[in-house]
C-alpha positions as CSV (number, residue, x, y, z in Angstrom):
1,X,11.3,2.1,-19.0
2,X,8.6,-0.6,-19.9
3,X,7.1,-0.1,-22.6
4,X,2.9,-0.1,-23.0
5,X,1.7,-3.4,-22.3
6,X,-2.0,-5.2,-22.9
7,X,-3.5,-6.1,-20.5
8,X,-7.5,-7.8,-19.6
9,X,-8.0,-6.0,-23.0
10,X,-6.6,-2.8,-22.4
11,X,-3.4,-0.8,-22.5
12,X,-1.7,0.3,-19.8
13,X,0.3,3.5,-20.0
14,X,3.7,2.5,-18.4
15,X,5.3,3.5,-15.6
16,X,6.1,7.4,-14.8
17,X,8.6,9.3,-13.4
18,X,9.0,8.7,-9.7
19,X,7.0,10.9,-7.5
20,X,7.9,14.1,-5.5
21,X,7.8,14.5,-1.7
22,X,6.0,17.5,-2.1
23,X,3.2,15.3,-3.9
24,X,2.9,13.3,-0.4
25,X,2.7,16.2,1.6
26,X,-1.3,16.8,2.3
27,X,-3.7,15.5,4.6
28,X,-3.8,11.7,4.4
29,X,-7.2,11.3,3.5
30,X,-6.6,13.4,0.1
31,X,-2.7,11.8,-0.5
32,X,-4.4,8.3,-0.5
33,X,-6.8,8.2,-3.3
34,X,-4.4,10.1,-5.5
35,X,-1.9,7.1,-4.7
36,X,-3.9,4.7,-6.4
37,X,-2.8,4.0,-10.3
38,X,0.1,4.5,-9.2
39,X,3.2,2.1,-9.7
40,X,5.2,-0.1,-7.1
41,X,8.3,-1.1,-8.3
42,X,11.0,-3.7,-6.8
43,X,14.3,-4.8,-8.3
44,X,15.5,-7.9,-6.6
45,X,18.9,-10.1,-7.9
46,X,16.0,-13.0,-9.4
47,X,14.1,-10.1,-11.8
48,X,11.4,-6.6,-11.5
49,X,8.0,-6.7,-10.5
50,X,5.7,-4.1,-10.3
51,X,2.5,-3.8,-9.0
52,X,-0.5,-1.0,-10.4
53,X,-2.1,0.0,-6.8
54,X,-5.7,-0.1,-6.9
55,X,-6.8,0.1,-3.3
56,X,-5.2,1.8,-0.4
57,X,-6.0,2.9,2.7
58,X,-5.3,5.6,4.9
59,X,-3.9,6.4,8.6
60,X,-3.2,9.2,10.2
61,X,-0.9,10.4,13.5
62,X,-2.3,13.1,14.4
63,X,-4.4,11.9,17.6
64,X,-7.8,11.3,15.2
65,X,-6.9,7.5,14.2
66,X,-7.0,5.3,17.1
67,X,-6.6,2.1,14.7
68,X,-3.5,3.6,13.6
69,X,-0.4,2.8,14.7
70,X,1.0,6.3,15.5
71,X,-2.2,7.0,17.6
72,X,0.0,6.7,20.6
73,X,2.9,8.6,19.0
74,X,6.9,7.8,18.4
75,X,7.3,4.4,19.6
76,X,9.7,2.0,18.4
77,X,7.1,0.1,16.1
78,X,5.9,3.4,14.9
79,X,8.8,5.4,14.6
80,X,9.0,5.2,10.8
81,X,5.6,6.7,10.7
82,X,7.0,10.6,11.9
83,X,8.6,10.7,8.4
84,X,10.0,12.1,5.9
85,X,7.3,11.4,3.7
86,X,8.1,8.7,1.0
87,X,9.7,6.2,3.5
88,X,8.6,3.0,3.6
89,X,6.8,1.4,6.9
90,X,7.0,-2.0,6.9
91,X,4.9,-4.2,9.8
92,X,4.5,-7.8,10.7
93,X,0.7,-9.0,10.8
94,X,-0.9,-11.4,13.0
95,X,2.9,-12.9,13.6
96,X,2.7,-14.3,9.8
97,X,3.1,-11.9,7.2
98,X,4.2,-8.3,6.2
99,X,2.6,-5.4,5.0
100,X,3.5,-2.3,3.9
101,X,3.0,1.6,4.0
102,X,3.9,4.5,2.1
103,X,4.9,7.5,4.8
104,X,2.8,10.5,3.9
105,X,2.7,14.0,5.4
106,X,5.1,16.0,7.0
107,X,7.7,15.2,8.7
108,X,6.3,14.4,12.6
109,X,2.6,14.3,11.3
110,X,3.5,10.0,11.4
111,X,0.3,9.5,8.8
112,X,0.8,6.7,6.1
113,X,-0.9,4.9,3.5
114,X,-1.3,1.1,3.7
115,X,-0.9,-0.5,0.5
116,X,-3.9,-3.1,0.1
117,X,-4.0,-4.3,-3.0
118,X,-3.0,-3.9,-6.9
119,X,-2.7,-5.7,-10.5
120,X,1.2,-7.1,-11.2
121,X,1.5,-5.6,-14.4
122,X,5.4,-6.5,-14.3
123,X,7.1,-9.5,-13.9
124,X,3.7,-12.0,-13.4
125,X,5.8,-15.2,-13.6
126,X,8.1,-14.1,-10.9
127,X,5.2,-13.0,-8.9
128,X,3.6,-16.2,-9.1
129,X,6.4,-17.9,-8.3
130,X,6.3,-16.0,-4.9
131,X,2.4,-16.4,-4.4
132,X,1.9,-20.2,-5.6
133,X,-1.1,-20.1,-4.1
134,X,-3.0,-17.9,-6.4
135,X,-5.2,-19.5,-8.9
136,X,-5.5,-16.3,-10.9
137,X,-3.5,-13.4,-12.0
138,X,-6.3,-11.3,-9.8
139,X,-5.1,-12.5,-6.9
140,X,-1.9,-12.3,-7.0
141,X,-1.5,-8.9,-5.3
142,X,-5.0,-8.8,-4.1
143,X,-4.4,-8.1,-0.2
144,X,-1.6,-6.5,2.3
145,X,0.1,-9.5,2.5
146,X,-0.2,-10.8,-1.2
147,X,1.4,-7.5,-2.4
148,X,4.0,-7.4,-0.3
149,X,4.8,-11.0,-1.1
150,X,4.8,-10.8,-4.8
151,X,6.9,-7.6,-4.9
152,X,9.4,-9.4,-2.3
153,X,8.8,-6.8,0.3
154,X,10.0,-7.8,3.5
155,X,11.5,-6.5,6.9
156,X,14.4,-5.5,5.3
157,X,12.6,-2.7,3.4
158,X,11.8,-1.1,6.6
159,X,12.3,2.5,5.9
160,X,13.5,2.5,1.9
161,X,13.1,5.9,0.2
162,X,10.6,5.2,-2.5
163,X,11.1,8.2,-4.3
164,X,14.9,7.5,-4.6
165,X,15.7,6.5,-8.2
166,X,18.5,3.8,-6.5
167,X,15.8,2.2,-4.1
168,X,14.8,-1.1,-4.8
169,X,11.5,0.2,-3.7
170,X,10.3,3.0,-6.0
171,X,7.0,4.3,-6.9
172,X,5.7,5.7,-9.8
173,X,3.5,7.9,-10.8
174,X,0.5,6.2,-12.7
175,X,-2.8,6.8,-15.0
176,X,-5.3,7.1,-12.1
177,X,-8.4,5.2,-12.0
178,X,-11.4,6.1,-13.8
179,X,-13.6,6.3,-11.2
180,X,-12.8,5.8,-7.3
181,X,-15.1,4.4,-4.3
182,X,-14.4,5.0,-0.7
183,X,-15.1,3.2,2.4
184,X,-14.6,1.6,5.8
185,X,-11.1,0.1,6.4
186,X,-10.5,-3.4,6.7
187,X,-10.0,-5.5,9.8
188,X,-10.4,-2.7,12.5
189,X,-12.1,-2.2,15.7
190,X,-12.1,1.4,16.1
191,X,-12.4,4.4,14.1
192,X,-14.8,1.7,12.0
193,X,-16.9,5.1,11.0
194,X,-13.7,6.4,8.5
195,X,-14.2,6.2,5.1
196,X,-10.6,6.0,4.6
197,X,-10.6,2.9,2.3
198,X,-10.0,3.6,-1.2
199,X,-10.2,1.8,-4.2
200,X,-10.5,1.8,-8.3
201,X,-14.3,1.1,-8.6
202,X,-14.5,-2.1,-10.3
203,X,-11.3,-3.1,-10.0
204,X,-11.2,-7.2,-10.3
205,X,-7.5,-7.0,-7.9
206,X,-9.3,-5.5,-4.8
207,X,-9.5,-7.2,-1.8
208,X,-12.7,-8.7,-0.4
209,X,-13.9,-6.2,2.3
210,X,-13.7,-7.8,5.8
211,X,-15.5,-5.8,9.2
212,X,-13.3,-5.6,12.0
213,X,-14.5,-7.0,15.4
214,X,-15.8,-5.3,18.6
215,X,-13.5,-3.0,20.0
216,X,-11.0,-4.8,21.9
217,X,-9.2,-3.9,25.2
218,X,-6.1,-4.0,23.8
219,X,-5.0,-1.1,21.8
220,X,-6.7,-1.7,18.2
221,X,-3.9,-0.8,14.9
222,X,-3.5,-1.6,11.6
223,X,-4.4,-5.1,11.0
224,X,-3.6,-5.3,7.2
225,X,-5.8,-8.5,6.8
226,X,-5.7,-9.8,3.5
């Protein structure tokens, strides 16, 4: 266990015990928000990082979400999606990076939450080894594709059981946010009206909000821009 470290002037509470599949198991619009505080863990041969989630966003399977992926069911991208909950979803974006969702829901439901964005509050020197491109400790984590890339989350991962204590995905239970502000995804073309963007209000690791584009004639998904 880590012990309480210092952090932009505060303390942060360390790590919890992993979380329960029964935790995951409500509508993905209320799973979400509770998500965020929470920690990401990854063990990897070259050290641990872990990352604080504060912002997330939700997407649902169950025929309401046309910018999710499951909106058309099963397929093989998708499959993941249809549970059990606490599997990890892992998508390539735009043909250059990853991104990465938490499987929420029932079994068959196929809702997940995107993880956006969060503070490394383990392991920031191996972090930045993998993002050498952030100037700041802020931005290390502060997208899709920068999370995934400083915990070392890759295809590979592609349906891990984060709340098995042997992953080397796990995540954590966490102090939640003080206060929490919702809003419009990211990126997308359709189903722009959701509020289903969730964040710690204030927080200096969330990602700068991007509008999608006009709706496309091409089925519109998860874009995970970061």
């Amino acid at each position: 266990m880590v012990g309480r470290l210092a952090r932009g002037g505060r303390a942060l509470t360390p790590p919890g015990r992993l979380l329960a599949a029964d935790e995951l198991l409500g509508p993905v619009d209320a799973v979400a928000p509770a998500l965020l505080g929470c920690w990401v863990v990854t063990d990897r041969p070259e050290g641990t990082v872990a990352v604080r989630l504060t912002e997330v966003e939700a997407y649902s399977g169950e025929g309401e979400d046309p910018a999710s992926h499951a909106h058309r069911g099963p397929t093989p991208r998708a499959a993941i999606m249809f549970g059990p909950p606490g599997r990890l979803y892992v998508y390539f974006s735009y043909g250059v990076h990853w991104c990465a969702n938490v499987v929420v829901g029932p079994a068959g439901r196929g809702s997940a939450v995107l993880l956006r964005a969060g503070e490394v509050v383990v392991g920031e020197d191996l972090a930045a080894v993998r993002r050498p491109s952030a100037r700041v400790a802020r931005d290390l984590a502060r997208g899709p594709a920068r999370l995934t890339a400083a915990l070392g989350i890759g295809p590979d991962d592609g349906g891990a059981d984060v709340l098995d204590p042997s992953s080397s995905v796990r995540l954590h239970a966490g102090a939640p946010p003080a206060a929490v502000s919702a809003g419009p995804r990211v990126g997308i073309s359709r189903a722009t009206e959701l509020p289903w963007r969730f964040w710690e209000t204030g927080a200096a690791s969330v990602s700068a909000f991007r509008p999608g584009g006009k709706p496309r004639r091409r089925p519109a998904g998860q874009t995970g821009t970061s």
